[in-house]
N, C-alpha and C positions, 0 to 999 in steps of 0.2 A: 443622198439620204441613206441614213443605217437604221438596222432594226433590233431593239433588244427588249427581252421583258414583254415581248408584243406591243411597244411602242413603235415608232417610229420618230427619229429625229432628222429633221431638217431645214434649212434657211429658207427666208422669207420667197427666195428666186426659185427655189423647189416647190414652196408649200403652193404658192401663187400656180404652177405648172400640173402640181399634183393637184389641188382644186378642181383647175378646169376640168380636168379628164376623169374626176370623180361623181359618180351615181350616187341619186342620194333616193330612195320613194318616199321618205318623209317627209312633210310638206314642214319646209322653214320659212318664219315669218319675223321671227326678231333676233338679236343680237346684245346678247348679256359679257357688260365688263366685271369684271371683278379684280382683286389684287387678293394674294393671298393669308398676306399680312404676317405669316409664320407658317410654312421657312421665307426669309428674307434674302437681301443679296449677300449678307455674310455667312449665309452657307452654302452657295452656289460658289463652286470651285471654279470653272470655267472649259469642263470636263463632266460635268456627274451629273447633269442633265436624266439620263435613265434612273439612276438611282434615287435622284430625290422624286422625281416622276412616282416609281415603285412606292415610296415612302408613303406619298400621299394616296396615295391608292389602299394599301396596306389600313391607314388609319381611315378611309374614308365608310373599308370592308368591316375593318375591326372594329372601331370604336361609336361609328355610323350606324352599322347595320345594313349599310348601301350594298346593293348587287356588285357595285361596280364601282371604279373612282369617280368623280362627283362631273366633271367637267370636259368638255369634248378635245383643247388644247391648252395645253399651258406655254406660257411664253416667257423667256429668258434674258437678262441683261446683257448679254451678248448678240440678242440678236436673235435666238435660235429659237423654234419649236418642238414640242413633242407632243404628238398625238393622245389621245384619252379615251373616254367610253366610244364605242360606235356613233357616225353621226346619224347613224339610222333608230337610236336611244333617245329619249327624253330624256336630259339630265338632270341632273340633283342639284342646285344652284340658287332657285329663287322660290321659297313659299307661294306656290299660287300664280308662279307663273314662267314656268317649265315646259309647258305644250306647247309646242311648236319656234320652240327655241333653240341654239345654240351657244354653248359657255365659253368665254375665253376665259382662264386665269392666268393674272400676269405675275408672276414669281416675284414677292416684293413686296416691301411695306410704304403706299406710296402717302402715309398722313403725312403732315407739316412736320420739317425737324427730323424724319427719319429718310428713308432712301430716296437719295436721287435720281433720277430715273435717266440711264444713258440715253445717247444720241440713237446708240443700234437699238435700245428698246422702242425708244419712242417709234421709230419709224416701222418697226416691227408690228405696232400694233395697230396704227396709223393703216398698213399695206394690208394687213389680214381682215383688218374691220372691211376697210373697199372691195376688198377681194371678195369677201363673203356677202357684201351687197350686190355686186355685179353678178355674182354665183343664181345667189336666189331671189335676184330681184326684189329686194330691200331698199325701201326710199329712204335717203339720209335725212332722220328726224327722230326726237326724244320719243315719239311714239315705239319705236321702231327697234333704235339701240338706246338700249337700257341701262342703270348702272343701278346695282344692288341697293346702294342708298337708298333708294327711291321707294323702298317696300317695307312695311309695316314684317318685323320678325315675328313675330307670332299670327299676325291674321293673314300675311300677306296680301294686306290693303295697301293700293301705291300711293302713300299721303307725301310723296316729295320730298322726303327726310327730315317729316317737322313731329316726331313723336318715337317712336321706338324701333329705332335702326341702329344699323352697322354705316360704320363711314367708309367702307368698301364700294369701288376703288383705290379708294385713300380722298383723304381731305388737301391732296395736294394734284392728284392724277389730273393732268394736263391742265393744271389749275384751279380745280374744285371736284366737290364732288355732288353739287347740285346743279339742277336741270338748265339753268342759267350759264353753268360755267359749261357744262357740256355743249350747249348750243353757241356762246362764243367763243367755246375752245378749240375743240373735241372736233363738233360735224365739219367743218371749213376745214381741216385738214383730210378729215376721208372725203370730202367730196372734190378736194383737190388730187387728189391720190387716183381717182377714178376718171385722171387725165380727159375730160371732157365726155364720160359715158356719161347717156341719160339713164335713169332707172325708169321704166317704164312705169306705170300706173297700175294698179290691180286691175282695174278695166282693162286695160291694153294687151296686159299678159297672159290675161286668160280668156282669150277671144276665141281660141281653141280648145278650151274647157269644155267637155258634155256636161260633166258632174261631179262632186267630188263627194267621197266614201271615205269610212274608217275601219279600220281594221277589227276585226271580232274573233281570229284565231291568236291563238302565241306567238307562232310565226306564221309567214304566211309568202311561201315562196313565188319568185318572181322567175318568170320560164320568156324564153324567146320566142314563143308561140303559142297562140292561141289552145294549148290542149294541155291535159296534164303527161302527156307521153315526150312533151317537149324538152329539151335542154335546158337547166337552170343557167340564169344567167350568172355569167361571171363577173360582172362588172357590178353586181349591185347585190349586196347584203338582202336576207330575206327583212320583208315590213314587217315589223313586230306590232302587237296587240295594241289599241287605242291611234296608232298612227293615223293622220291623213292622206289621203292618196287623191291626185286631181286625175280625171281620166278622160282620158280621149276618144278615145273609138270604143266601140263594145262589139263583139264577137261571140254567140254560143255560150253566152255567157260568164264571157272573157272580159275583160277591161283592159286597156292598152294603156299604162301610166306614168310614158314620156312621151312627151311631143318631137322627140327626135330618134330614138333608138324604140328595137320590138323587144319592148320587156310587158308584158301581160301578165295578170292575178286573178286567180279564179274569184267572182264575181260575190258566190255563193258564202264566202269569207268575209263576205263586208255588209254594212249597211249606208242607207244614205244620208249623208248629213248636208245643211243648209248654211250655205258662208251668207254673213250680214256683218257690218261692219258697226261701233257706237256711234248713235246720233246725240250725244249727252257730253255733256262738259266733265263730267263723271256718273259713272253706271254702278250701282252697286250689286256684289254678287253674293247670292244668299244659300244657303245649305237646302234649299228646298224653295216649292213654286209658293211663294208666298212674304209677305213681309214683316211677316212675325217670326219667319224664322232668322240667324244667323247672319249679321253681314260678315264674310269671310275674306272678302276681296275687290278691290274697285277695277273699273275701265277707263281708260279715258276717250274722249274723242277719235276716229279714227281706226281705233283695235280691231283686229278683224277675229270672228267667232265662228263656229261652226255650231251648228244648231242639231242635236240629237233626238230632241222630244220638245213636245211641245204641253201645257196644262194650264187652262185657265187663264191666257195671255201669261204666260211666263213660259221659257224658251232656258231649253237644258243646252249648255255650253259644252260640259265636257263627262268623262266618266265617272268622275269624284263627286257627283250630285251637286253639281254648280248651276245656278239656275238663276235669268236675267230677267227684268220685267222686257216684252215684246215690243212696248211701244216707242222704248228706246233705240232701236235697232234698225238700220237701214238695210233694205234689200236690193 
């Protein structure tokens, strides 16, 4: 693995490696594809990885107005990755559905008729996708891993790619870029990939759950013990603002927010929010508690929500004043 520009590059046998032994406080729940569509593979040297990395970053800053570049890894036809915004970020990827996500972009234009996609990419993205399910416990299904297609560009409603989308991943990426071709393509290779792991259930996983909180400072440092006179930890970036945090033990007003290492967050920094998952074949999401205001984004069956406020039977999702009717929602 090398490092330049504040990336990091390295093959799928490192990234896999460096995965496991990566700290994340952010609570991940899906897995967004994307293609980049411009730069392609005819600008990919087979060397300049940092550089076009930089590029996009540069325009994401510049021309975007993004903090930061848009997407957490990009991935190369060679095979290779390079690291991108913090995974402890919410990234810049999907209208409306960003929170508690992860970006891959795959360097390349994958519609009909344009880039091929190699042997080393395929498997590249194939090994990262499993990898990143086995990480955070991600069950291989269209609920779960996403493909930009599938979202309305301006309201970021998920209508499946039948009205105002991008064809991102491409209209060719592992054979389509609709929910159909993802689930005869797509998942049967990550779930082969994942050499016989089961991904447990939400149920299962959090059976050692007390509660889980969102973050309400900017940042919000993470110490290896209970106190603020403690040692920040080194293995884990501070939880930034909106994040969700699952917690385990509580302590003096401490929260302990791995199930395996003592990395603890002062308590007084967070509030509580409520996981409920959609009971709806589609859930719509409205700019306020009510149905006169705004649909700005759908659910589908399955999605898991964290609940910040509650009015009138309608149930605040996230900090953007996103607001669901309650009786769709399972607890």
């Amino acid at each position: 693995m090398t490092t330049k520009f504040g990336f990091n590059l390295m093959s799928i046998d490192e990234f896999e490696n460096w995965l496991a032994n990566l700290r994340v406080a952010r609570t991940i729940l899906y897995i967004q594809q994307h293609h980049t569509w411009s730069p392609s593979y005819i600008q990919f040297k087979g060397n300049n990885q940092f550089e076009m990395q930089k590029n996009m970053k540069a325009y994401h800053v510049g021309e975007n107005g993004w903090a930061d570049i848009g997407q957490h890894f990009s991935t190369f036809a060679d095979g290779s990755i390079v690291t991108g915004r913090s995974m402890e970020k919410t990234p810049a990827c999907i209208l409306g559905f960003n929170s508690n996500s992860v970006c891959m972009e795959h360097v390349g234009n994958f519609d009909k008729g344009k880039d091929t996609m190699t042997a080393a990419h395929k498997d590249t993205i194939i090994r990262m996708t499993a990898a990143l399910c086995k990480k955070f416990g991600i069950e291989v299904n269209s609920n779960k891993i996403v493909y930009h297609h599938w979202f309305d560009l301006s309201s970021g409603v998920r209508n499946n790619g039948t009205k105002n989308n991008k064809t991102c991943p491409g209209t060719n990426f592992f054979g389509g870029n609709k929910v159909n071709d993802c689930e005869q393509n797509f998942l049967p290779l990550v779930s082969a990939a994942l050499n016989g792991v089961t991904i447990p259930s939400v149920s299962t996983m959090n059976t050692d759950v007390l509660k889980y909180v969102y973050v309400t400072a900017d940042t919000l440092n993470i110490r290896e013990a209970a106190t603020s006179q403690a040692k920040k930890a080194d293995d884990r970036e501070p939880a930034l603002l909106g994040s969700i945090l699952r917690v385990y033990k509580e302590k003096d007003g401490w929260y302990k927010i791995s199930g395996s290492q003592e990395h603890w967050v002062n308590g007084a920094y967070t509030k509580p929010v409520t996981r409920a998952t959609v009971n709806a074949s589609t859930l719509n999401v409205r700019s306020g508690a009510g149905n006169t205001f705004p649909k700005v984004a759908s659910l589908t069956q399955g999605q898991e929500v964290f609940i910040r406020d509650e009015n009138n039977g309608w149930s605040k999702i996230n900090a953007d004043n996103r607001w669901v009717k309650k009786e769709f929602l399972r607890f």
